[in-house]
Structures are given as structure tokens and as C-alpha cells.
N, C-alpha and C positions, 0 to 999 in steps of 0.2 A: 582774516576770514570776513568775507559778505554775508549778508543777509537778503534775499531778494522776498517781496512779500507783493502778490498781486493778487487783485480780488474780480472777480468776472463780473459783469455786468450788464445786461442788454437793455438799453435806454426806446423807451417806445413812448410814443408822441403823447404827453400831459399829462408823464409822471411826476410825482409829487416827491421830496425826501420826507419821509420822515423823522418827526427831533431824533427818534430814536435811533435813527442811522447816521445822524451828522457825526461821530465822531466815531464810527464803527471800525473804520479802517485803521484808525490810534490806536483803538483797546486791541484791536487786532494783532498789531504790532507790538504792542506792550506786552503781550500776553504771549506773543514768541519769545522776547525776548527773556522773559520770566521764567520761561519751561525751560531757555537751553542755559540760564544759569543758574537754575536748578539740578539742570544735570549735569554741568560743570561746575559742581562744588568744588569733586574733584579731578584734578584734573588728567586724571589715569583714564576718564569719561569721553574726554576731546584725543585721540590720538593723531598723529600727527604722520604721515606718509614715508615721509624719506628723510634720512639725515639734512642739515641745513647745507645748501651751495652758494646760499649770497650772505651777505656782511650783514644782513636786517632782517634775517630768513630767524623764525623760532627752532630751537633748539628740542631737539630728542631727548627722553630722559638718555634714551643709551647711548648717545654722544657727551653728553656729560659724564659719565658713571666713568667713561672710556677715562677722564684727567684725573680722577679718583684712585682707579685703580689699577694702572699703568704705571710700571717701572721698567725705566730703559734700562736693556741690559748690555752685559759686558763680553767683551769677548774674551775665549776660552783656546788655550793651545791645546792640539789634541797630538800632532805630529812634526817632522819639520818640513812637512810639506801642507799641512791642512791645521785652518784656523775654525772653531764655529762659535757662532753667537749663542748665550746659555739658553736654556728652559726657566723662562720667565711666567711662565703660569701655574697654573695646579694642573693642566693638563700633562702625563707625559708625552717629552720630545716634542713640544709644542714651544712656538716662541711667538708672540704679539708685537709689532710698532707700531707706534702711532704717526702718524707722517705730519706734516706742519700744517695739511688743509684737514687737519683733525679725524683722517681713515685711517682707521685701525683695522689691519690686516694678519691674519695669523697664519703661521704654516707648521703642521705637524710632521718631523721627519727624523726617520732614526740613524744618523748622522753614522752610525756603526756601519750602513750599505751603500748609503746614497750621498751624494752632495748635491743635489739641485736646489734646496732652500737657505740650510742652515749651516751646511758646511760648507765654507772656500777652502778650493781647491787652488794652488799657487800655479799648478801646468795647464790649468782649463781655462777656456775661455769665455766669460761671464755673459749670457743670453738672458733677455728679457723683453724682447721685441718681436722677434718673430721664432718659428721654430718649436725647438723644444727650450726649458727653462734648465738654466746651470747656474752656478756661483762662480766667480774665479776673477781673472784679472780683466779688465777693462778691453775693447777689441784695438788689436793694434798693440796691445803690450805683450810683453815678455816676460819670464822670470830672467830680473841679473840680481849680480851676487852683492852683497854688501850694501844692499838699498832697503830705502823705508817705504810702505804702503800705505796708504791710509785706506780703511776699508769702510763700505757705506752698505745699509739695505738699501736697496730701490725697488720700486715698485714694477710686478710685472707686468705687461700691456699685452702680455700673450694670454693672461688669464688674472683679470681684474681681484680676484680674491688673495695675490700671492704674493712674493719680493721673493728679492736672491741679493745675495752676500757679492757687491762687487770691490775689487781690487784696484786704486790707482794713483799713481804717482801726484795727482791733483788735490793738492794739501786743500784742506775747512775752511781758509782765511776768507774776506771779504772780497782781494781780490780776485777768487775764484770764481765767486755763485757765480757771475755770468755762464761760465766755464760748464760748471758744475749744471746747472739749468738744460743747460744746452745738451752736456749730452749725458744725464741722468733724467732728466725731466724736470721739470720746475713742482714742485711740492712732491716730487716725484722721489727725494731720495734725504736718508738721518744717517752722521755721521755715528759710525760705533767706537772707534780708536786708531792706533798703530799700531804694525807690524813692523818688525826688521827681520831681513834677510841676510843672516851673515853675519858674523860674530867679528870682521878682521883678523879672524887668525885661522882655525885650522878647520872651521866651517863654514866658510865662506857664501856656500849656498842653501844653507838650512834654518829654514823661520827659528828664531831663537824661541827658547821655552819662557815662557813670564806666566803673570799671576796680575791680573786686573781686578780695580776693587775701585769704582767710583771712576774717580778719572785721573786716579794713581797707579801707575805698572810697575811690576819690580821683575825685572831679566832674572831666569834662575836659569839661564844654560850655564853650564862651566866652560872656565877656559884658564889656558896652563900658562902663570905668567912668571917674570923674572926674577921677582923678589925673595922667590923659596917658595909658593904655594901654587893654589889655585884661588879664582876668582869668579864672579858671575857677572854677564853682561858685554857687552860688546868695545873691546879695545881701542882706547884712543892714541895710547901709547906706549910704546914699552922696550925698553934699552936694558940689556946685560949687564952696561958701564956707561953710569953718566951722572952728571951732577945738579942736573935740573931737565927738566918736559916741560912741552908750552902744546896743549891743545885750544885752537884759535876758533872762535863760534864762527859759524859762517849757517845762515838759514838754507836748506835743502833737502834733497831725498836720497843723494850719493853719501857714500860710506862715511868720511869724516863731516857733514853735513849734521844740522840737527832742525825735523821738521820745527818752523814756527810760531807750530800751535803748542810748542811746547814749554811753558812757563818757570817751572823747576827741574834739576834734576838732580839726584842724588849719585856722586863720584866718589870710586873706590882709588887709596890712594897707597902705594904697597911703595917698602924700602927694603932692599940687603943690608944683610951684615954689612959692619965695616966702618959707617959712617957713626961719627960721634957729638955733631954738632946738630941744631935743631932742625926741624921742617917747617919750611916755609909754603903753607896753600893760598894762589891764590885764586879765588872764584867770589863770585858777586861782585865784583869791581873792589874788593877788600882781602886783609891778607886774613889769614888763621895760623897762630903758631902754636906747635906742637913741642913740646918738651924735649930736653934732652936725653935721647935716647940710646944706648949704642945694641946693636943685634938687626933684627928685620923688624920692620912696624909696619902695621897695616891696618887705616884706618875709613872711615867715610865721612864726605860729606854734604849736605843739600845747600844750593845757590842756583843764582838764577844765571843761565849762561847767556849773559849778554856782552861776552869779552872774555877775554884769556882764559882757562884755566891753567896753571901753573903750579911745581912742585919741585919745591927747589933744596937741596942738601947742605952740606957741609963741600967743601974741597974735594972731599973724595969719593973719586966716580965709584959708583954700586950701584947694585941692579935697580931701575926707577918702574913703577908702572901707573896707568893712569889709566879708570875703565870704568865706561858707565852705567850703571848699575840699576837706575831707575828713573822716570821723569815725572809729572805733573799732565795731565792737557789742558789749556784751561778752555779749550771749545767745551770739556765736556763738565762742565759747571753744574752746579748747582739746578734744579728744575727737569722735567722729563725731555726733551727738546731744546734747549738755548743756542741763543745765537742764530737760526733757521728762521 
């Protein structure tokens, strides 16, 4: 803030100053500045115009309040074809983000009719440029089966107050923002999670059901596997007759792939009858032995898959299965925004 202070003056030929006036323009000054921090005790008095746009720009109380009282939310399965972001406020059917140049943007919609804000839709194609505004998969993409999504808000440029839930195969990592920049917009878009499409087995093409909590998922579709039961989560392997499975980490978004922003995961580890000698897991670059057991065993466990997992028997082949059940993100750490 300036202060500009000028005093009139019309100078006519063999005026004199008086003492009185030599320092009039001081006290003048003084005495402004006195009134206006007098009425900036507080400072609810100085309002301030517009949220800050540069790095030295003063700050809004409501751009502050925004890092206060902001929680990024999670996403929610609603179908196997439609995912939406929760109701993170006290408003209903309202959700708020905050984007990384600190606009927080909300949209109210009741996800039971429409999917333009908060519901993606996995067949639609996500608009926020021109047009009308949708959620859905990135332009240029497709639903395939047995793939992972990574789904983001971004900001709409059709109507500055709004986002839409986009879909695309363009994983959080470092090496993407360029990516990501380019064609989300640069402050333009907050990672919210993963989606998987396809279970590898007998639904191939339908978002699996999970339950997100922070930036822990746990897969709760079922799927019918060989050891004698059922299981949840998406099939890495699974033999009628065998004596050992080896699921190989490889980072990606195709079906035996694992995005990696993904840090842990927790694997389901199923045995038939038959076998009498112990289980051997291997995952976290270490083994896990499991007791001897003889009937069907089925157990789980968390490691970080940066190489083999592995489940190995006794001699005799019986049904093996290997399915993973849940993961870790770790883009979505700890803070409202990390890593952006």
C-alpha cells in the first residue's frame, strides 16, 4: 500500500513562510498516518480486494481459512461403471479442492442424476475446455478391460468456478507433470487416486468395488478362486494344480502391471487341500513361512512390491492362488496436496 499526501499551494510574489508552517506538511503526514493505524488496529478494517497471484502479493483471511479447513477427499465406488469424489463439506452433495495455486473451487451435484462434476463416468468423455462440462476419461481414451486409471480434479476453463473428475492412464509420478501440465493445465489439476478396471477374471470390464481411506484402498469385489473359496481384489494368479506362482512387479497401467505411485500392497495368498509341507511367501525381497499345514490355507499379506511375489508349496501340485487385495499410494501422503 502507498500513501500519496499533497498539499495545494499558490506561491504569489513576496510570500513569506511562516515558522508556523515550516513543518506543516510533516505533521500532515504524521497525522495520516496515525488515523489509518488507528483504523488498522484491526485488521478486518484494511480489506484486501482479490485473493493473492504473485509469491509477495498479501494474503486473504479466506485464502488462509481455505488450508485450515480443507480436507482432500477420497474417492468413492458407486458402480462398475461410475466412480465419485465424496461430500467433503457440511454442504449436501457439495465437494471443495483446493488446487496448488491455492483456488479452492466447489461444485454442488447430486451424483444420483448427473455426472458433470463429481461423478466419473468410465464411457464419457471428460470436457473442461470448451462446450458443455463432463467427468470421464481423458480425450482420446477409451474404456479397456483390465487397466488402471488414475483419476484427477481439474479445473474447468469453461466456467472458472468448477472442475470435473478426469480419467487417465498418465500415472502422479515426476516424470509426468510435464505431461500432466500440458494437457490438465499447470495448477490446473490434484491427483485423487486409482481405479482398476477388471478384476482378471470373470469381470474383466467393470471398475472393481473398493473402499478408500487416506491413501489406503482395499478391493472388496469378489472373485471365485481355486483354493476352495472366494476372494477380493484383482487376480494375479491362479492354478487348479501347481506347486509354486511367481507374480513379477513390472510398473504400469495394463492388467498384470502395478501403477508406481504405489508403495505397498496387501496379497491374498490361498492353498488346497492336499498339500502337507509349509508355505513359502515371497514378497518384499524376503521370505514368510507359514506353518505346517495340511487342508486349504488362506492367508494375507503387506510388502512392498518391488520384485517377485512368490508362493511356493510342498511337492504336491494344489490349487495355488495369488490376488491382490489392496495397496498403499504414497502420492497421496500425508498434507492436503503433496507432492503438486
Amino acid at each position: 500500500m502507498a500513501l500519496n499526501l499533497t498539499k495545494s499551494h499558490t506561491a504569489v510574489a513576496g510570500d513569506t513562510i511562516p515558522a508556523s508552517g515550516i513543518n506543516t506538511n510533516f505533521d500532515d503526514l504524521y497525522n495520516a498516518f496515525s488515523g489509518l493505524e488507528a483504523a488498522t488496529a484491526s485488521m478486518s478494517k484494511l480489506p484486501l480486494d482479490a485473493d493473492p497471484t504473485s509469491a509477495l502479493y498479501a494474503a486473504t483471511k479466506q485464502y488462509v481459512d481455505h488450508y485450515g479447513a480443507y480436507r482432500r477427499p477420497v474417492l468413492e465406488y458407486v458402480s462398475t461403471t461410475t466412480v465419485r469424489v465424496e461430500n467433503n463439506t457440511g454442504t449436501a452433495n457439495q465437494t471443495s479442492i483446493l488446487f496448488p495455486d491455492g483456488n479452492l473451487r466447489s461444485v454442488t451435484e447430486n451424483t444420483g442424476s448427473t455426472h458433470k462434476y463429481r461423478l466419473f463416468t468410465i464411457s464419457a468423455t471428460a470436457e473442461f475446455t470448451t462446450g458443455t462440462e463432463d467427468s470421464g476419461l481423458y480425450t482420446g481414451l477409451s474404456e479397456e478391460t483390465n487397466t488402471w486409471y488414475a483419476i484427477y480434479a481439474v479445473k474447468s476453463t469453461i466456467n472458472t468456478a468448477n472442475f470435473v473428475l478426469v480419467g487417465t492412464k498418465t500415472l502422479p509420478i515426476q516424470a509426468n507433470y510435464s505431461t500432466l501440465n500440458t494437457n490438465l493445465g499447470t495448477n490446473g489439476w490434484v491427483y485423487l487416486g486409482l481405479i482398476r478396471n477388471g478384476d482378471n477374471s470373470a469381470a474383466t470390464g467393470d471398475i472393481c468395488s473398493f473402499r478408500m481411506c487416506g491413501n489406503t484402498t482395499f478391493l472388496t469385489n469378489t472373485v471365485t478362486v481355486n483354493y476352495g473359496g472366494t476372494a477380493c481384489g484383482v487376480i494375479w494368479s491362479s492354478s487348479a494344480s501347481d506347486v509354486a506362482q511367481t507374480w513379477t512387479y513390472a510398473a504400469g497401467t495394463a492388467n498384470l502391471e502395478l501403477p508406481n505411485n504405489i508403495s505397498f500392497v496387501n496379497v491374498f495368498f490361498g492353498r488346497g487341500a492336499g498339500a502337507t509341507a509349509k508355505d513359502y511367501v515371497t514378497i518384499m525381497n524376503g521370505t514368510a513361512n507359514r506353518a505346517n499345514l495340511t487342508g486349504r490355507v488362506a492367508f494375507s499379506s503387506w510388502g512392498v512390491p518391488n520384485g517377485d511375489v512368490s508362493h511356493t508349496t510342498d511337492t504336491t501340485a494344489v490349487p495355488m492362488d495369488i490376488v491382490l487385495k489392496g495397496f498403499m499410494d504414497i502420492v497421496l501422503g500425508v498434507g492436503s496436496n503433496p507432492m503438486l
